[in-house]
N, C-alpha and C positions, 0 to 999 in steps of 0.2 A: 724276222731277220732276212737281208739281202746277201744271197751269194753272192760272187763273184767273181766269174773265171775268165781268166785271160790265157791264151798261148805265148802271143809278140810282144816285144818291147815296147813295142806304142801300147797294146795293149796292159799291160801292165803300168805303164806310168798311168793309163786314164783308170786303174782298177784304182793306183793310190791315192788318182784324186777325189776319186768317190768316198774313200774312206777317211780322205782329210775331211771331205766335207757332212758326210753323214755319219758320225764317230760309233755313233751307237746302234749302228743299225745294221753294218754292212761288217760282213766274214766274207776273205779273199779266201781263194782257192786257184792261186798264181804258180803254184812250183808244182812240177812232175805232169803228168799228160793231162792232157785237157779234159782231154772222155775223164778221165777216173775224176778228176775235179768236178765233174757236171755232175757226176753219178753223185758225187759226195753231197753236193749242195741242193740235190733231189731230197735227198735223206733229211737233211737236215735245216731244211729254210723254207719261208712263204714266199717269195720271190726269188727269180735269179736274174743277174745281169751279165750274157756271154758274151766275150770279145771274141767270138766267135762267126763263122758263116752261119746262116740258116737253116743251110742244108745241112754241113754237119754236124751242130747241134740238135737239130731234128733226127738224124739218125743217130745219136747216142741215146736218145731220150724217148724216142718212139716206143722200145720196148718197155718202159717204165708206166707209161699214161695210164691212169686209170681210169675218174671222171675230171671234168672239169670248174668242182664246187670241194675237189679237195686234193687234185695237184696243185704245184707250185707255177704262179703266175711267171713266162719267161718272156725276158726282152734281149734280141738282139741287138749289137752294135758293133757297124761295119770300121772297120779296118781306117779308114779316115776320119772318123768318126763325124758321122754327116748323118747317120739318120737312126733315130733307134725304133727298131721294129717288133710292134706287140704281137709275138709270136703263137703264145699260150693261154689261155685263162684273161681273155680282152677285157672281161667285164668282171674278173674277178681278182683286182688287179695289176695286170700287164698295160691297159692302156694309160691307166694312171700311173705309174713307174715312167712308162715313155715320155710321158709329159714331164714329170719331175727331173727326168734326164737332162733334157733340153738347157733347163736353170744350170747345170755345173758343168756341162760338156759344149753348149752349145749345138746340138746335133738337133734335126728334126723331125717328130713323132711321126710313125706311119702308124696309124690305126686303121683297119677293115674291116674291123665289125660292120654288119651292116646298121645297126638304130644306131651308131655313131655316126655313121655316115648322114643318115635320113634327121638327125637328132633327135628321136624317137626313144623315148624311156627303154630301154631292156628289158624284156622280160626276166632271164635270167639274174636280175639282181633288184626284180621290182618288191617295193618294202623290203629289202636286203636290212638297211638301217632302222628300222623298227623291230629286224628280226622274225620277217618272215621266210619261211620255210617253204620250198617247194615240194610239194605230194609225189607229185607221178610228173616228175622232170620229162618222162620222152612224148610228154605232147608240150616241150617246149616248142622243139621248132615248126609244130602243125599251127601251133596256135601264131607264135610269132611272124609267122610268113604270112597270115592272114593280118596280122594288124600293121604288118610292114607293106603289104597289095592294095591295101584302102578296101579291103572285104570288109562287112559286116560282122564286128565280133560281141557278145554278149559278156556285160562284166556284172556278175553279183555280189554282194557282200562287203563290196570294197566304200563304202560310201560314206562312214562311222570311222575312217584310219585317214591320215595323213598322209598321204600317199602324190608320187609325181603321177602328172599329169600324162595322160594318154591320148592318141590323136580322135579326131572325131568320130572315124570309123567305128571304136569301142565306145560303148555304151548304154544304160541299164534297159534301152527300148527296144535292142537290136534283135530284130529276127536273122538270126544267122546259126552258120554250119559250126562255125567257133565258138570257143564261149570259158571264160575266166570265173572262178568263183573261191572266195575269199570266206572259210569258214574255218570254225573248228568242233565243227559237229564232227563225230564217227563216222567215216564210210559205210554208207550201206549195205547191205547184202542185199544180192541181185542179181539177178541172168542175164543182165541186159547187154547183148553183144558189141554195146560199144564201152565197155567197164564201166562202174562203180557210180562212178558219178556224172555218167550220161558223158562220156567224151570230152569234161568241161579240167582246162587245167586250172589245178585247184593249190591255193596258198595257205597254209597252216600262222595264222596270226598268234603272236602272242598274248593271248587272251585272258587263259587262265590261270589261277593260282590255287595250289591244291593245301588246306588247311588240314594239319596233322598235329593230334593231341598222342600221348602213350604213357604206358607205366615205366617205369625206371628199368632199365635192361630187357627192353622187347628187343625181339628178333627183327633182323633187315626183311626177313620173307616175310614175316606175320606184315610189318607196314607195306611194302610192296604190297603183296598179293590185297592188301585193303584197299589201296589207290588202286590196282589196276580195275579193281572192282565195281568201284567208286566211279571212278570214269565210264566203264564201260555200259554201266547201268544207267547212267545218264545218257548214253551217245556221244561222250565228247571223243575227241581226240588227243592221245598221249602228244601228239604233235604241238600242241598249242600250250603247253603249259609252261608259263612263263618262270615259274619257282612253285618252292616247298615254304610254308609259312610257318610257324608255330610261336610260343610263349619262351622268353630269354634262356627261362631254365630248363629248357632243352635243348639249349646251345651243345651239348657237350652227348646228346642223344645218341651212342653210335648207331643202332638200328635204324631211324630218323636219316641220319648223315649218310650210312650206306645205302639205302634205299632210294634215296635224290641221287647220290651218285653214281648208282648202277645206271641211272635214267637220263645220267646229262642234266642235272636240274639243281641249279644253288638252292643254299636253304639260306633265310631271311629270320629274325624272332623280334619280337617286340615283348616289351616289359608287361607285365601281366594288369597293372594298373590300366595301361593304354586300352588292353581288349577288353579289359573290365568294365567300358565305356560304350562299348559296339554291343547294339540291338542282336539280338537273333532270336531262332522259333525255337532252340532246344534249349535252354539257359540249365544248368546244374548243381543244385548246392554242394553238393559230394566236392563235387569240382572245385567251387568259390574253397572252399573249408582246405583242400589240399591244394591249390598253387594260386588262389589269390583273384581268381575271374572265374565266375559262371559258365566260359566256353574256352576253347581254347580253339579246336578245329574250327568250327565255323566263323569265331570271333577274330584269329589270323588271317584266315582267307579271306574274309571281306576286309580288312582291314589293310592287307598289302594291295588289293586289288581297287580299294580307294586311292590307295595312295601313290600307284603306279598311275591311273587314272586319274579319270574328273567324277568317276562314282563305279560301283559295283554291284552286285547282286548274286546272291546264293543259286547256282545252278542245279546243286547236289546238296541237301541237308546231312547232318552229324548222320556217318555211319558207324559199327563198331564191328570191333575184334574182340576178344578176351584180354587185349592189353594196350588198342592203339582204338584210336576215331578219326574218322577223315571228312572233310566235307571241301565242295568244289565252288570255288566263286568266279564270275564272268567279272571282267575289268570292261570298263566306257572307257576307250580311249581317248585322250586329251590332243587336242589341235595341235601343231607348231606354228609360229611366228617369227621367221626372219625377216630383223631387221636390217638391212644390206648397204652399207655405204658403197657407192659406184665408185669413188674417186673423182677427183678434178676434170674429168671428161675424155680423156686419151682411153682406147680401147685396152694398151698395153700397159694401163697403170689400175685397170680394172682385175682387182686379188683373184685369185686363182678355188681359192675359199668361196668367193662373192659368186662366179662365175655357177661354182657346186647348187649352192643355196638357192638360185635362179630354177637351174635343174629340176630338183627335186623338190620344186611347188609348182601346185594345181593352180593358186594362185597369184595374179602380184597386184599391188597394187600403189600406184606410185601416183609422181607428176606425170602428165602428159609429157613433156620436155627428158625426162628421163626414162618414162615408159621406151621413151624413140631410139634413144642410146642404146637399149639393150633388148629389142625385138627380135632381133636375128640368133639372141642367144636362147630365147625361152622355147622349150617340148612345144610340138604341136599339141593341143587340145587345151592350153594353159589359158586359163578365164582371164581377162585384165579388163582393171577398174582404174581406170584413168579419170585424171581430173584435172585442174586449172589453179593457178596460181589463189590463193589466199582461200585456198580449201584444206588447210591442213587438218584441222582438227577434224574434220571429216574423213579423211582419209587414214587417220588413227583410229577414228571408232571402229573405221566399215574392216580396216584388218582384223583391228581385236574380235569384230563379231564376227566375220568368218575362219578365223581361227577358233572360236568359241564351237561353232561349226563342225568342227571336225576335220576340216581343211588343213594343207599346208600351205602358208603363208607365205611372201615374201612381199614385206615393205621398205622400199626401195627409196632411195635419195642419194642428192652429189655428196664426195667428200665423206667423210665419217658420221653416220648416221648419230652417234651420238652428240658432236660436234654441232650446234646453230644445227638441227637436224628433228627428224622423225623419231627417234627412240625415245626423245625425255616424253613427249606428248602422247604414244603409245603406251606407255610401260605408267603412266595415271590411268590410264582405262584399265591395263588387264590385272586377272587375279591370277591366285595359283592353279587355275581352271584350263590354264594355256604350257605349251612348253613355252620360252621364249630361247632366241639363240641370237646373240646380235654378232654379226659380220661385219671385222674393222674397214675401214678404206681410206686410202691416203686423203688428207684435207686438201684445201685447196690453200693452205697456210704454207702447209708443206711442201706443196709445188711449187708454190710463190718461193719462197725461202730457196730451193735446189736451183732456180732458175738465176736469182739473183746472187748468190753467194754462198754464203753462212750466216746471215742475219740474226738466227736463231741459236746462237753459239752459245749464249748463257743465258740465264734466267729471262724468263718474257711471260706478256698476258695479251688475253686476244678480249677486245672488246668490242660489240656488234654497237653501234652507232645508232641502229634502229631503235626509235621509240614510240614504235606502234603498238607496244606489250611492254613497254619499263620506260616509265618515267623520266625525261632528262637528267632532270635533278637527281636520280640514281648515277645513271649514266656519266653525268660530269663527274659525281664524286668518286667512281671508278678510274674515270679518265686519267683524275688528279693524284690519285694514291698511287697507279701503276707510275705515273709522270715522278713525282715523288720518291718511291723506293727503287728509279733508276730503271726498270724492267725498259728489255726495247720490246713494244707494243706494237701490236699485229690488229689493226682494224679490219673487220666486217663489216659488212651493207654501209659501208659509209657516205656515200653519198644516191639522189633520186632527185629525178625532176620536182618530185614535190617537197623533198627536203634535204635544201642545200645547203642549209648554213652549219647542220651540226659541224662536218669536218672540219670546216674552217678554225672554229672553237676550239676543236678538241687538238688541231694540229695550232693552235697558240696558248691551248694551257699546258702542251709539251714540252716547246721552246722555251717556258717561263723556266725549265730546269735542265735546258738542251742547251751547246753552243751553236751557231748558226749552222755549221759547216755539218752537222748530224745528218747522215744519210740517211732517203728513204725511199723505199723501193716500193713503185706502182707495177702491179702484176694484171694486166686485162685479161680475163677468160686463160686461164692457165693452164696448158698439156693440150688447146684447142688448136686448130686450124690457124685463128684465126687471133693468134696470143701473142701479146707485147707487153715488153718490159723495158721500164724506164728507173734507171739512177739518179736521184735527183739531191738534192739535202733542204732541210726545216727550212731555209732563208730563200730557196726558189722552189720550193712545189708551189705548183698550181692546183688548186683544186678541181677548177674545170675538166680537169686532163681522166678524172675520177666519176666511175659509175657505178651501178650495184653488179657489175663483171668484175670489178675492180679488187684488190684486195693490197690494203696498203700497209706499209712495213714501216716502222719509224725506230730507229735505233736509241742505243743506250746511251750516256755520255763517252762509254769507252768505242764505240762502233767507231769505224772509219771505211773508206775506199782502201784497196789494195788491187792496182793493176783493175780497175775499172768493173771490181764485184765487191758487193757489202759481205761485211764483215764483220763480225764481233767474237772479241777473242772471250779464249774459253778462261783466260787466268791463269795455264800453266806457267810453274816454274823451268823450264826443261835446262839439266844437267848439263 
């Protein structure tokens, strides 16, 4: 939830345009003093939005701070409403709030964190979205100031997780005074004057999953004190346990339930048939005979931590209590794969989502021509596998396999990657081995279409003219059916030096069901530098005028001009 406090009238009007605009999200805190409104929205919300100064906000709120991974993220906004200032919690967030500002108020984001500045992954929120956890937070800023200096920093552990990219300075070779490690082993015991784990800031991954069998009304403590057991006799860490797993019919377990919930920790169950099917070393008849599977602890816990995963493994075998069993399984983390549509090519029409997904991958791996578009946006240290026109399906395997990897991904293209794009030819390679995440982005249809009119007003189909992968003969008989059921048609790759006659064809077996006068809109390179748009109708387009920049719009029988933009009406009746 988004506070809200305003003091002024300006203020206030810009509190209720937040809240016209984000209905469900945003609680005002508009009437009676300011202070006590700030104080309230401390209490009660994960962000706050003050129409407020800086300084006095800061001083109402100063006595409140705690840490900065569990106060409320705050952003300023000045009095004219020109800039909103990520005052609080940058990276946990405020600096994102300020950006989403910008969209309803028109004001402009000050962020000063410094890896925002440097565009440098954050420590403080690095694996945040995987759900990593940081150990011993006060070697953030030792560590972070070395990898923000270009020092030599040591990263271990992190090689097996999806993780953004870091710049070159970190890395598993590094002899350095720094050093990052990514585990969920137990801290050791040791004297060693630099703490614990040798001076190294350390992230608690979510690894593990703790598998819990029991008799019918065990005690919360008897199951506790067996996990804490369990784990510690392994070496793991309570930090990394991602869930509690068990059999359906311990859904209702409260001992079970209390004991994940003293810990911070869901509980998960699967049907006793399911783990009836999972291998393990302690298998039980006692067991099979009373709830239907030979294990229950060991056979949940590898069994969510497969399925959280691309595989797992028993860390910890079947322990017991007089009423409970626990056993611990390590989860293989599984890759991600964003697929990322750029958009039409304008920087400012590149989603805000897309821009995220760039971020938070190690690597990308596009056209060269799109690589270019968005270099200035990618982490330093981010690996890029560029390539050349008519390497698609290579550049689909080479994602899928280093997302197989253990990498995060980003395969990148204009437009809507799903759209004439990189997603269908990816997603035949990958298995459920991969996360996949696909990232919309405006088409180049759709830019066409905003540029020219409304062309797209009602029912339409887009047909790519290319038959270098679909047979003409396919091809025409598309052309004819859309032609036929009236759709106005949105052509792709329609015309190439080497083949120039399809559009011709296809813009005369249109006409066979168009009157002459049918608009239709030529869009070169659209949202570019370098973009033109021509209104023409069926009876004078030229084709020449068309190239594979080009994307051409040919309307419906009802389309017309209107004051010198295409148009097709939507068919209301209006009153």
């Amino acid at each position: 939830m988004i506070g809200v406090v305003a003091a002024t009238a300006s203020g206030r009007t810009a509190a209720a345009t937040l809240a016209g605009a984000w209905p469900d999200e945003v609680r005002l805190y508009t009437g009676g003093k300011a202070s006590d409104g700030l104080r309230a929205a401390w209490e009660d919300c994960d962000t706050i939005v003050s129409f407020l100064a800086v300084g006095a906000t800061v001083r109402v709120l100063a006595p409140l701070l705690a840490h900065k991974t569990t106060d409320p993220a705050v952003v300023c906004v000045d009095e004219g409403m020109r800039y909103a200032v990520a005052v609080l919690g940058g990276h946990h967030g405020a600096n994102l709030l300020a950006r989403r500002l910008t969209g309803v108020l028109g004001c402009e984001p000050v962020v000063t964190t410094a890896s925002d500045q440097s565009n440098v992954t954050p420590l403080d929120s690095f694996g945040a979205d995987l759900g990593f956890r940081v150990h011993n937070g006060e070697l953030l800023a030792h560590v972070g100031a070395a990898v923000l200096s270009g020092e030599p920093v040591l990263i271990e552990g992190a090689e097996t997780w999806p993780l953004p990219a870091l710049p070159p300075n970190v890395s598993r070779e590094a002899d350095a005074a720094a050093a990052i490690l990514v585990t969920d082993r137990a801290e050791p015991t040791c004297m060693c004057p630099e703490g614990t784990f040798g001076g190294r800031l350390v992230y608690r991954p979510p690894s593990l999953v703790v598998g819990v069998g029991s008799a019918r009304g065990v005690a919360a403590a008897e199951v506790g004190g067996l996990i804490d057991a369990a784990l510690a006799g392994a070496g793991l860490a309570p930090g990394s346990v991602r869930c509690v797993a068990t059999v359906d019919l311990k859904a209702d377990e409260e001992g079970i339930l209390a004991a994940a919930r003293e810990r911070g920790w869901e509980v998960v169950t699967y049907p006793a048939g399911v783990l009836a099917s999972v291998e393990v070393p302690n298998p039980s008849e006692v067991v099979r005979a009373e709830v239907g599977t030979p294990s229950v602890a060991e056979a949940s816990a590898l069994h969510a931590a497969r399925s959280f995963g691309r595989g797992g493994e028993l860390v910890a075998e079947k322990r017991k209590s007089a009423n409970a069993t626990v056993a611990v399984a390590r989860l293989v983390p599984k890759g991600r794969l964003s697929i990322v549509g750029l958009g039409p090519g304008a920087r400012d029409l590149v989603t805000p989502r897309a821009i995220e997904a760039l971020r938070r991958s190690s690597v990308v791996v596009g056209l060269d021509q799109y690589v270019d578009q968005v270099r200035d946006l990618l982490r330093p240290g981010t690996r890029v596998l560029e390539s050349g026109l008519g390497q698609e399906e290579e550049r689909a395997r080479t994602a899928v396999e280093e997302a197989r990897a253990g990498h995060a991904v980003a395969l990148i293209g204009s437009g809507d990657a799903g759209v004439y794009a990189m997603a269908s030819p990816a997603l035949e390679f990958a298995a459920d081995d991969i996360e996949v995440d696909g990232v919309p982005g405006i088409t180049a249809a759709v830019a066409a279409s905003n540029l020219l009119g409304a062309p797209l007003g009602h029912d339409h189909a887009y047909v790519s003219l290319s038959d270098l992968h679909t047979p003409w003969e396919v091809i025409e008989r598309r052309v004819r059916a859309a032609a036929e059921g009236d759709f106005t048609v949105c052509l792709y790759n329609p015309r190439s030096r080497a083949r120039d006659w399809q559009l011709p064809k296809a813009l005369g077996i249109l006409a066979e069901h168009r009157p002459p006068g049918t608009p239709v809109g030529l869009v070169r390179n659209a949202s570019r530098p370098d973009e033109t748009t021509t209104l023409t109708t069926l009876a004078t387009v030229d084709p020449a005028d068309v190239d594979m920049f080009t994307v051409v719009l040919v309307g419906s029988s009802v389309s017309r001009a209107v004051a010198g933009r295409f148009v097709t009406p939507r068919g209301y009746r209006w009153a």
